[in-house]
PyMOL Python script that loads the backbone (N, CA, C, O; Angstrom):
from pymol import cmd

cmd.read_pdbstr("""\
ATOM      1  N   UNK A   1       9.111 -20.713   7.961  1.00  0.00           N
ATOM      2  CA  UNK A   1       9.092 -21.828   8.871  1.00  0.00           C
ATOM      3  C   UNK A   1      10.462 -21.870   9.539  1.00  0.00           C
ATOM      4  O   UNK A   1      11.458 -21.560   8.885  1.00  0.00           O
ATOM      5  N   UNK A   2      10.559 -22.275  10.926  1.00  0.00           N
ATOM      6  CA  UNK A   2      11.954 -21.797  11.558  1.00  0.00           C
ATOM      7  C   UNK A   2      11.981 -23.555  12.887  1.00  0.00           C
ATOM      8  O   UNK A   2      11.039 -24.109  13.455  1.00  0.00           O
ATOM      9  N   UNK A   3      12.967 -23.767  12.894  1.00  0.00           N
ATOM     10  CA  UNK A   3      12.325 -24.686  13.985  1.00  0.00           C
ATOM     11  C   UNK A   3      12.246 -24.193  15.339  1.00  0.00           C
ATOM     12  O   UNK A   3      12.884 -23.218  15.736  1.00  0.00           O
ATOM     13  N   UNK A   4      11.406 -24.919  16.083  1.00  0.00           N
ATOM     14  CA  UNK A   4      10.924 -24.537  17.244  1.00  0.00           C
ATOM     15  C   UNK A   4      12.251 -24.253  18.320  1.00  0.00           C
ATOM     16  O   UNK A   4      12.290 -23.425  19.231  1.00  0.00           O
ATOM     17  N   UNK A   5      13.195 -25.114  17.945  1.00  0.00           N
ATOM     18  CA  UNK A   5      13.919 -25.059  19.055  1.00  0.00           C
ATOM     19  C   UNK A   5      14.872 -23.886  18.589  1.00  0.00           C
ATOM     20  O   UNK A   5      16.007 -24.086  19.020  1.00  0.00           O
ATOM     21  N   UNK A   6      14.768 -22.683  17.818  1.00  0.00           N
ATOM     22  CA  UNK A   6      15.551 -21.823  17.242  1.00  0.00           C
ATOM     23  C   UNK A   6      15.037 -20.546  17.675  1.00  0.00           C
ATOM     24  O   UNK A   6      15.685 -19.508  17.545  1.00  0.00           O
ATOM     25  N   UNK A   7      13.774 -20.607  18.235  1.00  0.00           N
ATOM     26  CA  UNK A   7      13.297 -19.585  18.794  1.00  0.00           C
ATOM     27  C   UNK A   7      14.029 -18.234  18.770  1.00  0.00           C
ATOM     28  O   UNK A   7      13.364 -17.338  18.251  1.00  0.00           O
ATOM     29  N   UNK A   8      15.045 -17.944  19.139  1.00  0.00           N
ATOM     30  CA  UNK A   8      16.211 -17.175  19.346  1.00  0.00           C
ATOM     31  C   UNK A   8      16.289 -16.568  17.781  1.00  0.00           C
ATOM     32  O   UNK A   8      15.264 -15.921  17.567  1.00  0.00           O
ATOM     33  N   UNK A   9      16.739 -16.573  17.202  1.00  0.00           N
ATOM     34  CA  UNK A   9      16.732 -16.835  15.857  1.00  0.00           C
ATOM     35  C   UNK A   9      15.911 -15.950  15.635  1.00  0.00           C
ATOM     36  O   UNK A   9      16.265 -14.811  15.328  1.00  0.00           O
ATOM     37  N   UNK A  10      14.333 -16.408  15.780  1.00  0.00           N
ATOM     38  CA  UNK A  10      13.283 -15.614  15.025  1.00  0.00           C
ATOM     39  C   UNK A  10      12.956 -14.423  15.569  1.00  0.00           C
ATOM     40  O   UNK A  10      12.863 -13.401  14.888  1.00  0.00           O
ATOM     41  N   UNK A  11      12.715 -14.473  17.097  1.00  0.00           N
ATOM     42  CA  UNK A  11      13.007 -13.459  17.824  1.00  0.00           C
ATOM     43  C   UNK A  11      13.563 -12.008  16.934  1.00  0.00           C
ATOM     44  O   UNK A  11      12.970 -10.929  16.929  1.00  0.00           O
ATOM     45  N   UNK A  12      14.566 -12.254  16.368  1.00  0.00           N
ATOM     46  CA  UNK A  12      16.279 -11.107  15.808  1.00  0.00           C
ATOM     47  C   UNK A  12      15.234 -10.512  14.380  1.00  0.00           C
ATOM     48  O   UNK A  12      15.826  -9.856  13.523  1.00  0.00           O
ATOM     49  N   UNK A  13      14.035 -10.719  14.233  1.00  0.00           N
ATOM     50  CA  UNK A  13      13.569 -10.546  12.745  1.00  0.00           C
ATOM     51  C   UNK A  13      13.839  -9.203  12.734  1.00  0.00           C
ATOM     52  O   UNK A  13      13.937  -8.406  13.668  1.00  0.00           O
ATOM     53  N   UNK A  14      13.969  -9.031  11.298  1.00  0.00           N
ATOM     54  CA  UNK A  14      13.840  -7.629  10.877  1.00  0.00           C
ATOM     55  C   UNK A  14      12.309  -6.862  11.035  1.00  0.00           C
ATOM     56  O   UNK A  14      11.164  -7.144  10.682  1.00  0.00           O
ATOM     57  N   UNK A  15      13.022  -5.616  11.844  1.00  0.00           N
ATOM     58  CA  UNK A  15      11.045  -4.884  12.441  1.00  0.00           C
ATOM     59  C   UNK A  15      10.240  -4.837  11.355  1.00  0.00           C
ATOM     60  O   UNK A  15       9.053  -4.897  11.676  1.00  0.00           O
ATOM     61  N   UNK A  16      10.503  -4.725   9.784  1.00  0.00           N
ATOM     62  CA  UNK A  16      10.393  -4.633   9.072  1.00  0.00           C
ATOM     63  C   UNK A  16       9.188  -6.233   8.847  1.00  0.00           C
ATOM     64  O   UNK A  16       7.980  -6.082   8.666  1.00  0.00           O
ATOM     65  N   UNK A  17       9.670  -7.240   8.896  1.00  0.00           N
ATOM     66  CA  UNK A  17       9.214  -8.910   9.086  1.00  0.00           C
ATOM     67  C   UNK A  17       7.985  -8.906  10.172  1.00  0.00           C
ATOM     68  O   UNK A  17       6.869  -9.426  10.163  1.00  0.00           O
ATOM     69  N   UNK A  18       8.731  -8.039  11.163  1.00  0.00           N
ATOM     70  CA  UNK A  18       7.755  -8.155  12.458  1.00  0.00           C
ATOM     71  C   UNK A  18       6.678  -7.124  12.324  1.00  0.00           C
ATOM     72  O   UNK A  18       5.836  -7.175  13.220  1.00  0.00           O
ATOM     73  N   UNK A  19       6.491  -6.098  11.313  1.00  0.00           N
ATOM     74  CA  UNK A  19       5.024  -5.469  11.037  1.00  0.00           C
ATOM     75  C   UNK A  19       4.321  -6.335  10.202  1.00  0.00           C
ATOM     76  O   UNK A  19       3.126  -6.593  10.348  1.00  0.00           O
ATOM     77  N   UNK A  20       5.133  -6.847   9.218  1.00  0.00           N
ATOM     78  CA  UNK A  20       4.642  -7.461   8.226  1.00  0.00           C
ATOM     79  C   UNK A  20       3.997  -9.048   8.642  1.00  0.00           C
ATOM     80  O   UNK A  20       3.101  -9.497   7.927  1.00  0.00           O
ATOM     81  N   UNK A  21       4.419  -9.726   9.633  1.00  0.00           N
ATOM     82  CA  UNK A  21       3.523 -10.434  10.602  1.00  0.00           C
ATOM     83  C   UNK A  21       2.399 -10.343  10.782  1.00  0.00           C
ATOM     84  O   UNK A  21       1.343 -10.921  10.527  1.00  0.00           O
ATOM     85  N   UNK A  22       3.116  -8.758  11.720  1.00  0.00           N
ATOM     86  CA  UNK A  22       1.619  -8.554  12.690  1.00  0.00           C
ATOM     87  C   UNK A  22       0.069  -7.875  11.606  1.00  0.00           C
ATOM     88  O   UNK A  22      -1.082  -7.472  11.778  1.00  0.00           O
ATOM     89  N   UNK A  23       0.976  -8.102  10.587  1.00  0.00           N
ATOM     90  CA  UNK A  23      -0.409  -7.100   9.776  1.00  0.00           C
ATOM     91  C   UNK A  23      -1.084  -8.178   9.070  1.00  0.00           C
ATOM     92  O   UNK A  23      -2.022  -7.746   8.400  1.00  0.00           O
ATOM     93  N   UNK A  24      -0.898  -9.615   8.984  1.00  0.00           N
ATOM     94  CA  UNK A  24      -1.141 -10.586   8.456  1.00  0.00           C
ATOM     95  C   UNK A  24      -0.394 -10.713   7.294  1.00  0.00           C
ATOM     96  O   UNK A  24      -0.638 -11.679   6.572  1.00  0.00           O
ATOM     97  N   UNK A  25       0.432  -9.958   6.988  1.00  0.00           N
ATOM     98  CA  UNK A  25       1.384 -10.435   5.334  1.00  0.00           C
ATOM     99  C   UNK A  25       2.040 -10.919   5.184  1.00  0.00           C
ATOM    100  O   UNK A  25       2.392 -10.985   4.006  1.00  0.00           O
ATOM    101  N   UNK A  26       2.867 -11.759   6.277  1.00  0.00           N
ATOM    102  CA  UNK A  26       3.986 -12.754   6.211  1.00  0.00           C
ATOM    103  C   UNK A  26       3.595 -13.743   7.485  1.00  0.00           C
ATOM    104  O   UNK A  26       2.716 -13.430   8.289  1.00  0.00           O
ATOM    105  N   UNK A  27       4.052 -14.484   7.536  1.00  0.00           N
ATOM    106  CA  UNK A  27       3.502 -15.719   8.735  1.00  0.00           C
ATOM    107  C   UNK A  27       4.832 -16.349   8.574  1.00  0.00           C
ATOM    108  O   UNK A  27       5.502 -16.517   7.555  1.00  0.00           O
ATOM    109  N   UNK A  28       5.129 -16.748  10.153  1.00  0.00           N
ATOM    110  CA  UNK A  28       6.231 -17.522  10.764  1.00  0.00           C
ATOM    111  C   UNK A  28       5.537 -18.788  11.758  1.00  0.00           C
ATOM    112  O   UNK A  28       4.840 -18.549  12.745  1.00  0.00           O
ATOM    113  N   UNK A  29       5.787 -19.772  11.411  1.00  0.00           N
ATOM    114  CA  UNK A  29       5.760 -21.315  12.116  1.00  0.00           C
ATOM    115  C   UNK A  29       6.887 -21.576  12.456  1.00  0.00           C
ATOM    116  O   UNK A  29       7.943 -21.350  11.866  1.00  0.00           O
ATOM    117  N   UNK A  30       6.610 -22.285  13.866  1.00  0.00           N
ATOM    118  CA  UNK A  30       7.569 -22.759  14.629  1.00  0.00           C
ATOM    119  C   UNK A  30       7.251 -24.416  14.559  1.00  0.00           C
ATOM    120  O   UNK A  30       6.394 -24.816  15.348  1.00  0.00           O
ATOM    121  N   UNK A  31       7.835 -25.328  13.736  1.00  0.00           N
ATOM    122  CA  UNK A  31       7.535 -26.570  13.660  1.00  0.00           C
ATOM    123  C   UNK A  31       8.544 -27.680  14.996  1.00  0.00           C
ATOM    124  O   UNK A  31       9.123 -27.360  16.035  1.00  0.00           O
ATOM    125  N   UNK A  32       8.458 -28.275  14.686  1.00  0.00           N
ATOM    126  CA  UNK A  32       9.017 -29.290  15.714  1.00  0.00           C
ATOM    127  C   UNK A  32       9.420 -30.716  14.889  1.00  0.00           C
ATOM    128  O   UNK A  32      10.228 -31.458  15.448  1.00  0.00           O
ATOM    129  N   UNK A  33       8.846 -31.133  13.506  1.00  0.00           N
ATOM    130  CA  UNK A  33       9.097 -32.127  13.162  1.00  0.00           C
ATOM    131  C   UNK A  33       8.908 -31.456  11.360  1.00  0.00           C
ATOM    132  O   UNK A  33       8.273 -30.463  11.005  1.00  0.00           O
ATOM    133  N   UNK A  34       9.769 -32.496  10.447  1.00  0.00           N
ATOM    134  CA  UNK A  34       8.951 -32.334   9.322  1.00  0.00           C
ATOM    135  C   UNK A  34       7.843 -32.380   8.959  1.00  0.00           C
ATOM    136  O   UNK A  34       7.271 -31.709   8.100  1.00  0.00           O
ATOM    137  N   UNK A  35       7.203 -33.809  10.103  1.00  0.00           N
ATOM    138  CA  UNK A  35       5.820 -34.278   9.719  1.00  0.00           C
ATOM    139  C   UNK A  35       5.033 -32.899   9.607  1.00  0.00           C
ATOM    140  O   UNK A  35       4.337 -32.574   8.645  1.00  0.00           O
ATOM    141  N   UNK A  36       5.370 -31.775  11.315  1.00  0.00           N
ATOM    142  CA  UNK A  36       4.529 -30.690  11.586  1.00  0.00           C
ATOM    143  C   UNK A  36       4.353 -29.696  10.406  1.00  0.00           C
ATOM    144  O   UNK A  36       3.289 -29.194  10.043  1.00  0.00           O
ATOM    145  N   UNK A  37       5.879 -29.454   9.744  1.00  0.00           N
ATOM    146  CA  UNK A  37       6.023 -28.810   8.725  1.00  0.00           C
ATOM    147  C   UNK A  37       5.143 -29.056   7.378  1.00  0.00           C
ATOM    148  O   UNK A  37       4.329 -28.286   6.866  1.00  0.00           O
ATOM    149  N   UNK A  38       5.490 -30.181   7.011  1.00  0.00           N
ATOM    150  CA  UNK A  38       4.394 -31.158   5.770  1.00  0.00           C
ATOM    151  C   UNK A  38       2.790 -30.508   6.461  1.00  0.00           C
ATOM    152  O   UNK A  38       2.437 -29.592   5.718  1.00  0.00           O
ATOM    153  N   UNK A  39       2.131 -30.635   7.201  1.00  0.00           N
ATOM    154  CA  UNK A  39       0.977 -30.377   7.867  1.00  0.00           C
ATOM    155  C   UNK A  39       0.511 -28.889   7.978  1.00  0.00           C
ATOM    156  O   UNK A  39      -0.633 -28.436   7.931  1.00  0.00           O
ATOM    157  N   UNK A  40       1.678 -28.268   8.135  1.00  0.00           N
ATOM    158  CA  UNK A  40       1.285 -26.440   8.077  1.00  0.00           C
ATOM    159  C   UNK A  40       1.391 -26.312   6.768  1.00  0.00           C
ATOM    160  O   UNK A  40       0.434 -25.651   6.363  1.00  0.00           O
ATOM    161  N   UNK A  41       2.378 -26.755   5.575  1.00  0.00           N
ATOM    162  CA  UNK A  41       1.995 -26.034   4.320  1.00  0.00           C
ATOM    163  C   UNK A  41       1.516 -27.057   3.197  1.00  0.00           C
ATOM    164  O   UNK A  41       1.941 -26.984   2.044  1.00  0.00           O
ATOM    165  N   UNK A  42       0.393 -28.233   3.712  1.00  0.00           N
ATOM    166  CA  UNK A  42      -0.064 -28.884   3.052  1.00  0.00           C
ATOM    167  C   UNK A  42      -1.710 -28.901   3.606  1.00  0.00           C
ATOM    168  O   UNK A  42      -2.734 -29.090   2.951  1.00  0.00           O
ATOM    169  N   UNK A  43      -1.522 -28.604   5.186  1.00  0.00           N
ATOM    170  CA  UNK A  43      -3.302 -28.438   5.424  1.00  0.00           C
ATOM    171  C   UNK A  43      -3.835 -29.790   5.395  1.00  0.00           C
ATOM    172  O   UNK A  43      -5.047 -30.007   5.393  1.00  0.00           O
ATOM    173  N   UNK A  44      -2.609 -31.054   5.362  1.00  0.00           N
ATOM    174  CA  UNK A  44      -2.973 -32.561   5.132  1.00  0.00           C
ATOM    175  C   UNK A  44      -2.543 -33.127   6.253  1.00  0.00           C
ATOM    176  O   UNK A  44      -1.492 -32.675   6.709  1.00  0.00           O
ATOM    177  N   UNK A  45      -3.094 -34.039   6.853  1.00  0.00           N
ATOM    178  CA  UNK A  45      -2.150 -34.666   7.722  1.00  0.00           C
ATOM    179  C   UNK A  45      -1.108 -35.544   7.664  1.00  0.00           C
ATOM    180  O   UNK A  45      -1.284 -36.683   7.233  1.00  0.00           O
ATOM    181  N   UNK A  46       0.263 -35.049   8.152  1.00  0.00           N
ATOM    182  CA  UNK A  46       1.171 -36.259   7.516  1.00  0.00           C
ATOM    183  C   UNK A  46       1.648 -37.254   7.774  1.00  0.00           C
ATOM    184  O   UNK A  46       2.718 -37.657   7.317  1.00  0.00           O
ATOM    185  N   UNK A  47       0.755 -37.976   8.755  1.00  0.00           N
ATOM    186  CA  UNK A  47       0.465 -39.156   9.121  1.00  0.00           C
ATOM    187  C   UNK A  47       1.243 -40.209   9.700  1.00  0.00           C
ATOM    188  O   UNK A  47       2.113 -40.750   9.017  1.00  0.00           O
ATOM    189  N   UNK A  48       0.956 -40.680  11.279  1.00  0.00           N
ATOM    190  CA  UNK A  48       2.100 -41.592  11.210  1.00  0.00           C
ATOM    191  C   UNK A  48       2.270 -43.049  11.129  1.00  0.00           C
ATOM    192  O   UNK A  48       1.267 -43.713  11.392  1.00  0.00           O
ATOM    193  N   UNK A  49       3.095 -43.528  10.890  1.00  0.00           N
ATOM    194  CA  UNK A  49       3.059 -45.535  10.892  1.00  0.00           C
ATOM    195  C   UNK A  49       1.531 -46.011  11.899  1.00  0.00           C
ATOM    196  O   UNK A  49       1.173 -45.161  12.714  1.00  0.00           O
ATOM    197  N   UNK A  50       0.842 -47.092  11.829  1.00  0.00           N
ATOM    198  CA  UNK A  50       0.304 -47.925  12.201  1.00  0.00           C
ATOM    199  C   UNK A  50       0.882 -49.389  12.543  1.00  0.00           C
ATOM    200  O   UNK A  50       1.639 -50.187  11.990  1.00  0.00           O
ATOM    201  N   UNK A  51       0.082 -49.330  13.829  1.00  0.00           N
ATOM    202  CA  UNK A  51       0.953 -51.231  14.572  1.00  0.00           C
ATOM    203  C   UNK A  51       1.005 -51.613  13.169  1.00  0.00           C
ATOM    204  O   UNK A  51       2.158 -51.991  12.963  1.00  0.00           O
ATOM    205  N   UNK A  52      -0.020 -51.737  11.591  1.00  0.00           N
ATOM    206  CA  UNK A  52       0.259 -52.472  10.582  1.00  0.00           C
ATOM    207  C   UNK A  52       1.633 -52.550   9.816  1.00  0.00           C
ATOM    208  O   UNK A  52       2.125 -53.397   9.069  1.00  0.00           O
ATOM    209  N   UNK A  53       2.213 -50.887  10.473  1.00  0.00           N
ATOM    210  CA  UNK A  53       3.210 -50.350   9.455  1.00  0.00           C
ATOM    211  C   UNK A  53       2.810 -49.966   8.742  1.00  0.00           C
ATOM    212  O   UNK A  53       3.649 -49.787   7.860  1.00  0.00           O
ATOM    213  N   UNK A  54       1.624 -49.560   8.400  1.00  0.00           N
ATOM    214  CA  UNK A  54       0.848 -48.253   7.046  1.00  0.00           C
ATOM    215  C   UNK A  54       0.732 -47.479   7.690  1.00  0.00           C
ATOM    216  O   UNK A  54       0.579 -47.691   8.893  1.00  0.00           O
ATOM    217  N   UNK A  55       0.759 -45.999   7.068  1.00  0.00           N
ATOM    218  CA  UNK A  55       0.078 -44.887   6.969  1.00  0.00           C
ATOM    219  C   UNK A  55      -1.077 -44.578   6.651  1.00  0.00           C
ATOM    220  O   UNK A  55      -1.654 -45.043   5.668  1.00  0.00           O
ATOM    221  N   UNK A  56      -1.616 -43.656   7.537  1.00  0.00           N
ATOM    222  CA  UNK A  56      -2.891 -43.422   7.357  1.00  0.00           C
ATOM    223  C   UNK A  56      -3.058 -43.894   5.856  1.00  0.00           C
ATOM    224  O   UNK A  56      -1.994 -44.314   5.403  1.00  0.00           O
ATOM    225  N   UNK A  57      -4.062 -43.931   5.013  1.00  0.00           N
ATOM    226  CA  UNK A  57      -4.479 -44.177   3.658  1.00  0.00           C
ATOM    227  C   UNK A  57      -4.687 -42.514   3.002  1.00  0.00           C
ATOM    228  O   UNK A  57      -4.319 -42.431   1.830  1.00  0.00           O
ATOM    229  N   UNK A  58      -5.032 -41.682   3.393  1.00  0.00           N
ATOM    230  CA  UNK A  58      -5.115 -40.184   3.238  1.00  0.00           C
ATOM    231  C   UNK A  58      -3.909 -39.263   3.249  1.00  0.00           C
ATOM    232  O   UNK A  58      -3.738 -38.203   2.647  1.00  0.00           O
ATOM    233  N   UNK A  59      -3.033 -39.994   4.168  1.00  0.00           N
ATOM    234  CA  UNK A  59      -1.654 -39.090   4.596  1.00  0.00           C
ATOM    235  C   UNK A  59      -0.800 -38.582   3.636  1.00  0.00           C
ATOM    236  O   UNK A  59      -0.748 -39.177   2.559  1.00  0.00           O
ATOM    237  N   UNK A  60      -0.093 -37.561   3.821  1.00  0.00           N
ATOM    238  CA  UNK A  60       0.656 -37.443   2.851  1.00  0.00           C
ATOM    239  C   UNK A  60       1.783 -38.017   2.698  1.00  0.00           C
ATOM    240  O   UNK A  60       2.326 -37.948   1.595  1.00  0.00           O
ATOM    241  N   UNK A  61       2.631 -38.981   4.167  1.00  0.00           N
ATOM    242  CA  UNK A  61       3.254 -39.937   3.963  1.00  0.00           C
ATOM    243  C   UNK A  61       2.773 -41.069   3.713  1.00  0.00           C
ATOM    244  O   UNK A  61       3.550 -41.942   4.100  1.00  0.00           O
ATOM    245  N   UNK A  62       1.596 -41.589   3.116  1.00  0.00           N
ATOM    246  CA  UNK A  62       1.479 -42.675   2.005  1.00  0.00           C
ATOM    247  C   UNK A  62       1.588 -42.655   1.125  1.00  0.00           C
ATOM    248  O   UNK A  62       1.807 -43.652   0.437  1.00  0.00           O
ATOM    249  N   UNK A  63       1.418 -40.694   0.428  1.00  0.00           N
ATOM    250  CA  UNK A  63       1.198 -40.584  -0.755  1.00  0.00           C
ATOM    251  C   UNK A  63       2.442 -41.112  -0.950  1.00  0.00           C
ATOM    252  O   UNK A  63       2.510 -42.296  -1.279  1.00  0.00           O
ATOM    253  N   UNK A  64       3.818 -40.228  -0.764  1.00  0.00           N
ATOM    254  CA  UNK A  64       4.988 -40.493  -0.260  1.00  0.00           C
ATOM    255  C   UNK A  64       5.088 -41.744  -0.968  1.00  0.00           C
ATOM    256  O   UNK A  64       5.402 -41.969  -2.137  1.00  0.00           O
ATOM    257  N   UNK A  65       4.682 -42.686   0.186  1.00  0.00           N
ATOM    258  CA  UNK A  65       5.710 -43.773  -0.053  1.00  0.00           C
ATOM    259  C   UNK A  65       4.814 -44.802  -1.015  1.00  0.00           C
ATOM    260  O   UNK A  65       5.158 -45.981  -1.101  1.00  0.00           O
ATOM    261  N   UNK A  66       3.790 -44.361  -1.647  1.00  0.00           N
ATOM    262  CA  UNK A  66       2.771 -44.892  -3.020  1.00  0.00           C
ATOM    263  C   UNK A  66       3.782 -44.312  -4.272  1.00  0.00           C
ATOM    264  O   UNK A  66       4.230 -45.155  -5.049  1.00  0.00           O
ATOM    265  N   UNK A  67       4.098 -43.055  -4.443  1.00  0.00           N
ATOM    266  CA  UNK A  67       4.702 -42.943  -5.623  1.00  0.00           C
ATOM    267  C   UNK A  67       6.043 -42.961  -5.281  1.00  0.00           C
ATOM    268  O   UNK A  67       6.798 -42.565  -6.169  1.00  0.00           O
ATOM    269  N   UNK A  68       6.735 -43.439  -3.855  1.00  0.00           N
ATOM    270  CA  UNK A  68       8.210 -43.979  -4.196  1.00  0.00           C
ATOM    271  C   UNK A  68       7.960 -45.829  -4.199  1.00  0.00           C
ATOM    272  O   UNK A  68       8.886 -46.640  -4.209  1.00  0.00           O
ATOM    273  N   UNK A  69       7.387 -45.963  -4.194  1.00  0.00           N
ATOM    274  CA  UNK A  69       6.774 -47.553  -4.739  1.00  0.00           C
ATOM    275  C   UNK A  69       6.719 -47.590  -6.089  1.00  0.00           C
ATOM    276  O   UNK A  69       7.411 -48.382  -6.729  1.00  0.00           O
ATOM    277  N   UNK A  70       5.932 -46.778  -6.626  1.00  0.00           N
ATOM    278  CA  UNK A  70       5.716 -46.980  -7.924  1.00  0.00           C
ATOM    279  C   UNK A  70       7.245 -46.472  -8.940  1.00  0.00           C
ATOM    280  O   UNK A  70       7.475 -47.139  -9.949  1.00  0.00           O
ATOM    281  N   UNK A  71       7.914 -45.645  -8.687  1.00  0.00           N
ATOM    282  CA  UNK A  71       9.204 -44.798  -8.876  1.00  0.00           C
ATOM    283  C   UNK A  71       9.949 -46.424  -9.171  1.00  0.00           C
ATOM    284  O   UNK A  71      10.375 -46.982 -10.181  1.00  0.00           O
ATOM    285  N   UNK A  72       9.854 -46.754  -7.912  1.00  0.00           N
ATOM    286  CA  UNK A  72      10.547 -48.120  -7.871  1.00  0.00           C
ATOM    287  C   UNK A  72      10.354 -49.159  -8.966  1.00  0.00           C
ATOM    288  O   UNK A  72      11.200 -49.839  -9.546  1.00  0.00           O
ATOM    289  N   UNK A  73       8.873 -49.109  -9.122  1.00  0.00           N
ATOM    290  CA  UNK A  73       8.361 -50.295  -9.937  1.00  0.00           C
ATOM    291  C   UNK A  73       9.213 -49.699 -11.348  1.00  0.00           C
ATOM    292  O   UNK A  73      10.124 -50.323 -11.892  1.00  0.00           O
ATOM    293  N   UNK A  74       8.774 -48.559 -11.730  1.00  0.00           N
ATOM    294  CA  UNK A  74       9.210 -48.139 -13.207  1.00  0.00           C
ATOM    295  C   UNK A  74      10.977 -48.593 -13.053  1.00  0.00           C
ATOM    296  O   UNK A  74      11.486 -49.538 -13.657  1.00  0.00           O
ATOM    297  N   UNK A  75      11.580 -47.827 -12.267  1.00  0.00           N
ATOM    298  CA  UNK A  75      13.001 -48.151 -12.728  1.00  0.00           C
ATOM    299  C   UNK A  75      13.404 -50.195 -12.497  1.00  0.00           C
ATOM    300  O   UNK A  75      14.504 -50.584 -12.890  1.00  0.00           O
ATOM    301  N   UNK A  76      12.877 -50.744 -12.163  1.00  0.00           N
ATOM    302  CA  UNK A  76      13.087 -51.820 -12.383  1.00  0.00           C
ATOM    303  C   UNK A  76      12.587 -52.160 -13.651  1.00  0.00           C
ATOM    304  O   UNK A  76      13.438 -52.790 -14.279  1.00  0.00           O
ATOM    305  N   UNK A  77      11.333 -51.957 -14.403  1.00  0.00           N
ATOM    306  CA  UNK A  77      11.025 -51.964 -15.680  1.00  0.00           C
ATOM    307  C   UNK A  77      11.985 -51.854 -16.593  1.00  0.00           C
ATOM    308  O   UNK A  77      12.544 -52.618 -17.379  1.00  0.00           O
ATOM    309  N   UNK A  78      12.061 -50.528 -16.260  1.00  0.00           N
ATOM    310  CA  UNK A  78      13.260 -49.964 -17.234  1.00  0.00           C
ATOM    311  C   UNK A  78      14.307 -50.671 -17.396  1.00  0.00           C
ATOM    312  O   UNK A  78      14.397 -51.099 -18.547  1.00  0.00           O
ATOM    313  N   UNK A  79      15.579 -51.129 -16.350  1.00  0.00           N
ATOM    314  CA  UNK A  79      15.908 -51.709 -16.197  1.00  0.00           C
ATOM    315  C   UNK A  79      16.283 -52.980 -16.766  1.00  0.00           C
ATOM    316  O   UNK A  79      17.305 -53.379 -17.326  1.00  0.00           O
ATOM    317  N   UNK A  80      14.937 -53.621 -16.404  1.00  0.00           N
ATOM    318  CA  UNK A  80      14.605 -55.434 -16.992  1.00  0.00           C
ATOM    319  C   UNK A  80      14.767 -55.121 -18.678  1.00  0.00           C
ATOM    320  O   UNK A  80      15.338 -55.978 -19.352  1.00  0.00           O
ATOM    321  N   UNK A  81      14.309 -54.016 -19.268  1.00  0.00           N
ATOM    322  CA  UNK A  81      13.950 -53.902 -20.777  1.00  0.00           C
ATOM    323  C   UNK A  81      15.224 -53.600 -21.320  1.00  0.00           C
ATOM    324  O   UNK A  81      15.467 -53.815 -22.508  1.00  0.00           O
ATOM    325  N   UNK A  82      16.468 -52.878 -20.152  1.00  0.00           N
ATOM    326  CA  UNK A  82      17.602 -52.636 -20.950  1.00  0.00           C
ATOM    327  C   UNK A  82      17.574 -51.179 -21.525  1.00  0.00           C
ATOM    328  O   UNK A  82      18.451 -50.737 -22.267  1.00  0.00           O
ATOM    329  N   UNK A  83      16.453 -50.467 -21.096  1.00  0.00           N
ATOM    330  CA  UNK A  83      16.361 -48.910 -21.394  1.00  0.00           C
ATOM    331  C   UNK A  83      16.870 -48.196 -20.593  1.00  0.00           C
ATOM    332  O   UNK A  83      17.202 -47.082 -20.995  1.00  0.00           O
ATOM    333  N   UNK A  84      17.147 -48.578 -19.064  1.00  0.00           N
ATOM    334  CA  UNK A  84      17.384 -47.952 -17.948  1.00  0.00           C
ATOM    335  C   UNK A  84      19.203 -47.934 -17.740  1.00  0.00           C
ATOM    336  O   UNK A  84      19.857 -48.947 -17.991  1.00  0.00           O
ATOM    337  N   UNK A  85      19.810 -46.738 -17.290  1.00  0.00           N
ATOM    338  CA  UNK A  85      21.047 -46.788 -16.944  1.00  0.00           C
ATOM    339  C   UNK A  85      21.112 -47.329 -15.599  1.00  0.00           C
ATOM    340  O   UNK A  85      20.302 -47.252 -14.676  1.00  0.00           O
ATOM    341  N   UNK A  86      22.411 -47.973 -15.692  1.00  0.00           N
ATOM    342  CA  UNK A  86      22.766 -48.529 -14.469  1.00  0.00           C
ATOM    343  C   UNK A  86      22.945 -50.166 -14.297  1.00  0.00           C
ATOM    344  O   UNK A  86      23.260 -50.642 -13.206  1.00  0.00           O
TER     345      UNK A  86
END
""", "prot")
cmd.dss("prot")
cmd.show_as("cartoon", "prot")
cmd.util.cbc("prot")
cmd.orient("prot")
């Protein structure tokens, strides 16, 4: 994965990279965003905000921000109980 605007860059591959491309054994993406990136090597969509401020319910930025919610919940647990550093 290379970003799009690096073009230049990928161009310089080793001929070696560039058979191995063209023969289907290595694959190069040119992304433009993380989201695009998350989406080429997840095959998920990675979804963006809603006027609600949610994410799709499927996305992989809900999953995201479901288990940094929950991440959250535990270390405050922890925390409150006096098990947690900090």
């Amino acid at each position: 994965m290379a970003p799009a605007d690096d073009r230049r860059r990928v161009a310089r591959l080793r001929e070696e990279m560039v058979d191995a491309v063209r023969d289907g054994r290595f694959h190069v993406w040119a992304v433009s965003s993380v989201d695009e990136g998350v989406e080429v090597l997840s095959g998920r969509p990675a979804g963006a905000r809603g006027s609600d401020g949610a994410f799709p319910r499927d996305s992989v930025n809900a999953a995201v921000e479901r288990t940094l919610a929950e991440n959250v919940e535990r270390l405050k647990a922890l925390r409150a109980s006096g098990s947690g550093a900090g």
